[in-house]
N, C-alpha and C positions, 0 to 999 in steps of 0.2 A: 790768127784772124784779126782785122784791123777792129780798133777802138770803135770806130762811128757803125763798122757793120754789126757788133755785137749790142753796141747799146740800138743799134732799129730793130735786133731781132728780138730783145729785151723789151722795146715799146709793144712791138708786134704779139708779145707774149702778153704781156696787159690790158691788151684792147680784146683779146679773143678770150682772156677771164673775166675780164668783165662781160661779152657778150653770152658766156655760156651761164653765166649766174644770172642772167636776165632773161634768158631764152631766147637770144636774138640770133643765136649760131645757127649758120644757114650751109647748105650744099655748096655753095660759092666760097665759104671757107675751107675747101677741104685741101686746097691746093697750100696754106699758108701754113696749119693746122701740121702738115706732111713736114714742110722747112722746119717750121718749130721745133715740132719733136726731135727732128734731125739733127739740133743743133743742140739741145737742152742733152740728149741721149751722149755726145759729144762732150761737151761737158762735164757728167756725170760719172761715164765710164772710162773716158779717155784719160781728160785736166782732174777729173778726182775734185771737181770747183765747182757743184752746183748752184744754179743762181734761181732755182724754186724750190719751193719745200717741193715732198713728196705727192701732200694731197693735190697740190697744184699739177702736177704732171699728171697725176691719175686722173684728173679731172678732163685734162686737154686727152689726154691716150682714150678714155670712155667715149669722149663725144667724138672721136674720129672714129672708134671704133661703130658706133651705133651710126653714125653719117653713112660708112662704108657698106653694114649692112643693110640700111633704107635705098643705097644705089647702089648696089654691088656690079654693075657694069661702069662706073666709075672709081672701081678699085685698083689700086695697083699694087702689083703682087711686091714689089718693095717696100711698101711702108711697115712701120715698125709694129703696126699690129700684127705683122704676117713673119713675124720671127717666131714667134710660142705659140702652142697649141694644136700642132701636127704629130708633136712626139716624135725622138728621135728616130734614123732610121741605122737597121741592123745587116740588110744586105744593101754590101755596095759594089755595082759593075766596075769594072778596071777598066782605065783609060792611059793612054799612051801621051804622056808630055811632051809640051810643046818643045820644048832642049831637054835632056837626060838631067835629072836633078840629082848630082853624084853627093855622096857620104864626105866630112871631113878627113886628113889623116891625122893620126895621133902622132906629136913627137915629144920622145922624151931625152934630145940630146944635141946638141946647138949646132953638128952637123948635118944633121937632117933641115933645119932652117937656112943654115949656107947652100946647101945644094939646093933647095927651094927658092933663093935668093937668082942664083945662077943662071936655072931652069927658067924663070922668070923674065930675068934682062935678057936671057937666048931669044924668049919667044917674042918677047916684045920690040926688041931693038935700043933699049934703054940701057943709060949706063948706069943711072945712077936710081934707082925705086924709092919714093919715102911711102912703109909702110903706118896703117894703123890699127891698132891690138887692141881688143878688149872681151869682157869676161863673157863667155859664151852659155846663155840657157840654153838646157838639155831638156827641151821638152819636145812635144811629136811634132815634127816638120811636115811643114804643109807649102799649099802652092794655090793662089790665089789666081784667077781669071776677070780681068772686067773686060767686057766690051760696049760701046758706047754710054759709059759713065756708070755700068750694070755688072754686082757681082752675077756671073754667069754658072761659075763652076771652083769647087774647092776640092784638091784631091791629096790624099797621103803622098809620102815619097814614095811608098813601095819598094821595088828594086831599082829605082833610080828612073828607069823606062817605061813601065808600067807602072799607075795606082789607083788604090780606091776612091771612084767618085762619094764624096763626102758630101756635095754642096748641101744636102737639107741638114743636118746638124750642125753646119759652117755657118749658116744663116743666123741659126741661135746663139751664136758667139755676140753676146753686144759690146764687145771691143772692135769688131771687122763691121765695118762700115756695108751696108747694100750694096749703096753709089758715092760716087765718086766724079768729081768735075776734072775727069782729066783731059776730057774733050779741048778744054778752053786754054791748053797747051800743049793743044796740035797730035793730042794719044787717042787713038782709035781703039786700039788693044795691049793691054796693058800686064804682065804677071808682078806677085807680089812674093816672095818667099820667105818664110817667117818659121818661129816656132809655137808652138800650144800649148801652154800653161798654164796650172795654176798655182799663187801664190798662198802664202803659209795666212795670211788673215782671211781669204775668201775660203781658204779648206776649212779653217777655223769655223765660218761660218754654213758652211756647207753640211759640217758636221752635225753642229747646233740643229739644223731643220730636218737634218734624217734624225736624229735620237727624240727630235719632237716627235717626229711624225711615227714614233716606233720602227724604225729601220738599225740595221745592224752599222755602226760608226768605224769608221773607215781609221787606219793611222799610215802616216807616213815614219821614214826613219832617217833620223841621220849618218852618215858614215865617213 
């Protein structure tokens, strides 16, 4: 994101604390209020760089929160109050992907990459491929849907052909974005494929607030 757009969004974020500490935040904020959070949420969970404290965000997250409730037909099921508080869901319909989302193969032996290599320049018409490798998370693969700048639908791999529609617990992931301006180059529909993880300091922390909360603490293992 360019310099001049983050410091407006930066002012943008000062003008609307100061009008909530004075009671000036009105229904007409609620459209700016949405960007904000959008961009501070980005920030936070994305770049790991917040640029408010915490009360400050809870501050701005409350008063969109209670705005949406005072107009609730000018809500949008996107915004980031509309990630928490539905509870995850445990049955989920099967849906048929958009392309077959096939499995890796495993190789443990540098002929298996020559023939890979081969197969490759066969299909493509190329003589010459420059590839690039890097260290692959094993965590649950997923399959992201936006259509006009809107997460739509999030599903498991399943068997490649088939998988579980996911999207209301995908929604709670505050690393995946709602929306998405892909409109603004020329994408109508858009898939994203990825994997689902979590790291050894968020488990850390995860753990911390079930052993608070009297739950039984979960471990991972190395191998």
């Amino acid at each position: 994101m360019a310099k001049d757009k983050i410091k407006g969004l930066q002012n943008l974020t000062e003008i609307l604390l100061k009008k909530i500490k004075s009671e000036k935040i009105s229904v007409d904020d609620m459209d700016t209020l949405l960007d904000i959070l959008r961009f501070h949420d980005y920030r936070y969970y994305i770049l790991n760089d917040p640029l408010i404290s915490d009360f400050e965000y809870d501050s701005l997250f409350k008063t969109l929160e209670n705005l949406e409730k005072e107009n609730p037909d000018l809500l949008d099921p996107d915004s980031p109050t509309q990630r928490v508080g539905k509870g995850l869901t445990k049955d989920f319909p099967s849906v048929q992907h958009l392309v077959p989302m096939l499995s890796l193969n495993n190789s443990y032996d540098s002929e298996d990459m020559v023939d890979f290599d081969r197969k490759a320049r066969a299909s493509t018409g190329i003589t010459e491929i420059e590839y690039c490798v890097e260290p692959k998370f094993d965590g649950a693969s997923i399959s992201l849907i936006y259509e006009d700048d809107k997460l739509v639908r999030g599903v498991t791999r399943g068997d490649g052909v088939f998988g579980d529609n996911i999207t209301p617990n995908i929604r709670q992931i505050r690393t995946i974005p709602l929306t998405a301006k892909f409109s603004e180059y020329g994408l109508q529909t858009v898939e994203i494929r990825g994997e689902v993880l979590i790291n050894k300091n968020n488990f850390a922390k995860y753990n911390e607030a079930l052993t608070s909360a009297g739950a039984i603490r979960h471990y991972y293992y190395l191998i």
